[in-house]
C-alpha angles and dihedrals in degrees: 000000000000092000090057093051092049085053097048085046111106110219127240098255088050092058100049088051092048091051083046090053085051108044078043097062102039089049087055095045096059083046089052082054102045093050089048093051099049093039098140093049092044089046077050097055091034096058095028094238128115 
C-alpha cells in the first residue's frame, strides 16, 4: 500500500514545473487578449501605419 502510494505521489519538481506550465499559459492568454482586442492599433505598430 504504501509503495503504491510513493509511486502515485508527484514530486516536488514536478510539481513546480507543473505550477510554471500553469502561471505560463494564463500570462499568455491575457496577452493573446490584449493583442485581439487591440487588433487595429497592434496591426499599427506591426506595419508601422497608422
Amino acid at each position: 500500500m504504501t509503495s503504491i502510494l510513493k509511486n502515485t505521489k508527484i514530486s516536488k519538481k514536478e510539481k513546480n514545473i507543473n505550477h510554471l506550465k500553469v502561471c505560463v499559459l494564463i500570462l499568455s492568454f491575457f496577452i493573446f487578449k490584449v493583442i485581439i482586442s487591440d487588433w487595429e492599433c497592434f496591426k499599427a505598430g506591426l506595419f508601422g501605419t497608422f
